[in-house]
C-alpha positions as CSV (number, residue, x, y, z in Angstrom):
1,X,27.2,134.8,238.4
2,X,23.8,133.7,238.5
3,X,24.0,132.6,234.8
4,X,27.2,130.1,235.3
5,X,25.5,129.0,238.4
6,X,22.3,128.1,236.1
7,X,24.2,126.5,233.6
8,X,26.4,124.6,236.2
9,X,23.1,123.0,238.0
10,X,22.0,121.6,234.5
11,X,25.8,119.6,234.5
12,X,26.0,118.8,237.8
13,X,24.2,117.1,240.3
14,X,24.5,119.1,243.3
15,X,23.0,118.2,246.9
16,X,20.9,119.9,249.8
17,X,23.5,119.5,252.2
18,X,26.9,120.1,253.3
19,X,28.9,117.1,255.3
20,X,32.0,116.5,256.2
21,X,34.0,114.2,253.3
22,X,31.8,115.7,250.9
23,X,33.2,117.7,247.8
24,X,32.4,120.9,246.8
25,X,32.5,123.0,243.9
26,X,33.7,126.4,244.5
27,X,32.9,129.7,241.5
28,X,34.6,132.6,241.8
29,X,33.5,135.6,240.3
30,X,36.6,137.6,239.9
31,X,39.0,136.0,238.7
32,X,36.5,133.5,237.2
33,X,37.1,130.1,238.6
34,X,36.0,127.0,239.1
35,X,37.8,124.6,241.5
36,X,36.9,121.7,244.1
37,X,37.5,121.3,247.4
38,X,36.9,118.3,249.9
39,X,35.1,119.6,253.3
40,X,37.6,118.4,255.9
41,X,35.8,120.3,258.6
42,X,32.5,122.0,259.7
43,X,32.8,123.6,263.3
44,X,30.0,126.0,265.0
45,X,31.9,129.8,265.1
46,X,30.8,129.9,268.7
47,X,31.7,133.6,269.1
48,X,28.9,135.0,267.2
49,X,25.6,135.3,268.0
50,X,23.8,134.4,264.7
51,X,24.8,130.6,263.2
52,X,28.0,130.8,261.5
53,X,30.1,128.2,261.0
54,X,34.1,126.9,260.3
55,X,34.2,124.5,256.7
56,X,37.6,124.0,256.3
57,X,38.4,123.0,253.0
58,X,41.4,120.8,251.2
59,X,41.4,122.9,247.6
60,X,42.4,119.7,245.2
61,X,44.6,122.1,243.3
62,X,48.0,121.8,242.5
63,X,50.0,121.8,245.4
64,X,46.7,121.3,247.4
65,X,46.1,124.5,249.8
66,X,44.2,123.9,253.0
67,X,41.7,126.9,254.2
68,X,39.1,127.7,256.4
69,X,36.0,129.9,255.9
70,X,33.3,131.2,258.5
71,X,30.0,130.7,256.2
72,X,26.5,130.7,257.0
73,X,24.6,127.7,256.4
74,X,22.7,128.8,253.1
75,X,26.2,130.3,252.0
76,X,27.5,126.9,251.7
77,X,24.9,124.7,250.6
78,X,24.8,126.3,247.3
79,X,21.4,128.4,248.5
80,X,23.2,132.1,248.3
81,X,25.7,133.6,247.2
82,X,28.2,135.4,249.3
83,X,31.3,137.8,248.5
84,X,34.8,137.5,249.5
85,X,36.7,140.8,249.2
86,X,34.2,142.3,247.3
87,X,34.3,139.5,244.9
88,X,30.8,136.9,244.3
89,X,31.5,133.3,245.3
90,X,29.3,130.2,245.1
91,X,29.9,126.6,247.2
92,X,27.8,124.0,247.0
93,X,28.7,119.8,247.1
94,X,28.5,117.5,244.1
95,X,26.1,114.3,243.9
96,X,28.5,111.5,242.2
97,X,25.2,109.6,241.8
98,X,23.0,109.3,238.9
99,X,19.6,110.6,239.4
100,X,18.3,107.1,239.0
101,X,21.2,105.3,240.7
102,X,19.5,105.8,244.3
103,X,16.2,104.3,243.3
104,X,18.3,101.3,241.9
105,X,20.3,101.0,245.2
106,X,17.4,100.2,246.8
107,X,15.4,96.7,247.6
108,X,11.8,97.0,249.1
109,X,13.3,100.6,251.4
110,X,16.3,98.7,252.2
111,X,19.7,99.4,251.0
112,X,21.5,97.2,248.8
113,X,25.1,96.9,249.8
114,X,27.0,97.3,246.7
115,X,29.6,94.7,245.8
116,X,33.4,95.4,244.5
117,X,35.2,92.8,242.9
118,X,38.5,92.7,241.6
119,X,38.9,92.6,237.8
120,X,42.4,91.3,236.2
């Protein structure tokens, strides 16, 4: 698992976080898979003493499958990985951003708003 994950951070551009709207990319271990997901939801599990939490998840398979799991917060922001039924899993959201994009984006530490027009 910890090769795939090594090989997948020099494709993707993954971030430090986890928000709401954001999607992930979930590995599975056994059976290997890859598959995203959008982050619908992230609610405190208030019934546990340590911090868990509730990231309930659209899978963007097909038909799309809603789910919910109780992570911690290093489980899914890509920092450990964690086991489902025995199995390893990895979550961690995707940057759609070039590296370079961001510094581009901005003028003198403000934002630029970025412009859409309509091409025919």
């Amino acid at each position: 698992m910890e090769k795939i994950i090594k090989e997948l951070r020099s494709v993707f551009l993954f971030k430090d976080n986890t928000l709401v709207g954001d999607i992930v990319l979930i590995v599975a271990e056994k059976p290997q898979a890859m598959l995203y997901a959008l982050v619908t939801d992230i609610q405190r599990d208030e019934s546990r003493l340590d911090e868990w939490w509730h990231v309930s998840l659209q899978v963007l398979s097909f038909p799309p499958k809603k789910t919910m799991w109780t992570l911690r917060l290093p489980q899914f922001t890509g920092k450990e990985f964690f086991t489902m039924g025995g199995e390893s899993r990895f979550i961690q959201a995707i940057r759609f951003d070039s590296p370079g994009e961001e510094k581009d984006l901005q003028v003198k530490g403000k934002k630029k708003k970025t412009v859409l027009r309509v091409v025919k």
